[in-house]
C-alpha positions in Angstrom: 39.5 15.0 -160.2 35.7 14.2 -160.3 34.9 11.7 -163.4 31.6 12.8 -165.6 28.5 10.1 -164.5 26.5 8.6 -167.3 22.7 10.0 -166.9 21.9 6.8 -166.1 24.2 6.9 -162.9 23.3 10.1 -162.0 19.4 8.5 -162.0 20.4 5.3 -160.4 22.0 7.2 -157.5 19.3 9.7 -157.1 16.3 7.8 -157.0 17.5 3.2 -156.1 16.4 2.8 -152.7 15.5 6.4 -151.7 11.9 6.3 -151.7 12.4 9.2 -154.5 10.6 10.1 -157.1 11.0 11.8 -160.4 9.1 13.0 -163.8 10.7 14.1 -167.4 10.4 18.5 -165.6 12.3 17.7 -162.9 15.2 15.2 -164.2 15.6 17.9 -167.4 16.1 20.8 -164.6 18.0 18.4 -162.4 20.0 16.4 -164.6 19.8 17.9 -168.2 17.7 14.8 -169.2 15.8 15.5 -172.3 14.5 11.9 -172.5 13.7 10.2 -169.0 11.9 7.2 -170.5 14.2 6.3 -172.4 16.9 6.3 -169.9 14.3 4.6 -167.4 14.5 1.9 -170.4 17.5 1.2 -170.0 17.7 1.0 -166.1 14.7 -1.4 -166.5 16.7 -3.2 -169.5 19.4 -3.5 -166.9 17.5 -5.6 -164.1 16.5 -2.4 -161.7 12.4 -2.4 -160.6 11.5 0.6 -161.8 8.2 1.7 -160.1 5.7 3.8 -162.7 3.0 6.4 -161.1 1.2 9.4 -162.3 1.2 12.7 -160.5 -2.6 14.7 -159.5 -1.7 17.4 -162.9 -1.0 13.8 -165.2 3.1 13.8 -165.4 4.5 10.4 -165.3 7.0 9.8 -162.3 9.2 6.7 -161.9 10.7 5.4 -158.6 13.7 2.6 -158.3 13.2 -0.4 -155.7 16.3 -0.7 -153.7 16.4 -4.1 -154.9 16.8 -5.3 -158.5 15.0 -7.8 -159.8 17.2 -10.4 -158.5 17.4 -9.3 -154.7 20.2 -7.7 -154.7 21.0 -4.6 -153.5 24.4 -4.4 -155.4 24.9 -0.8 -157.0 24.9 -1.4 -160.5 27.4 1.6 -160.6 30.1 1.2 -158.1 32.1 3.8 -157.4 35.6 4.0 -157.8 
């Protein structure tokens, strides 16, 4: 039985260390994320380095280092 993720792990495992990016279109399509920057709040509140760029048409689009702020590289959402 698959367990529902948080949209916070659904963003951490799409985007930490992938060289990924993402703006508010795509993670509503994607992920049914009405409001990316606040969820990219949080993963920033939570120690991740969370990269911010703007796209050529002006959407904001956020990237995650694969290392927190720390250096680690330690999944803040291990799965079970």
């Amino acid at each position: 039985m698959e367990t529902l993720k948080t949209q916070n792990e659904l963003l951490h495992n799409y985007l930490r260390g992938k060289k990924r990016s993402i703006t508010a279109v795509h993670a509503e399509s994607r992920f049914g994320i009405k409001s990316l920057r606040s969820r990219i709040t949080e993963l920033r509140n939570l120690g991740l380095n969370v990269t911010t760029d703007v796209t050529r048409d002006g959407r904001v689009k956020y990237s995650i280092a694969a290392k927190d702020v720390n250096g680690s590289k330690k999944s803040l959402f291990p799965k079970n």
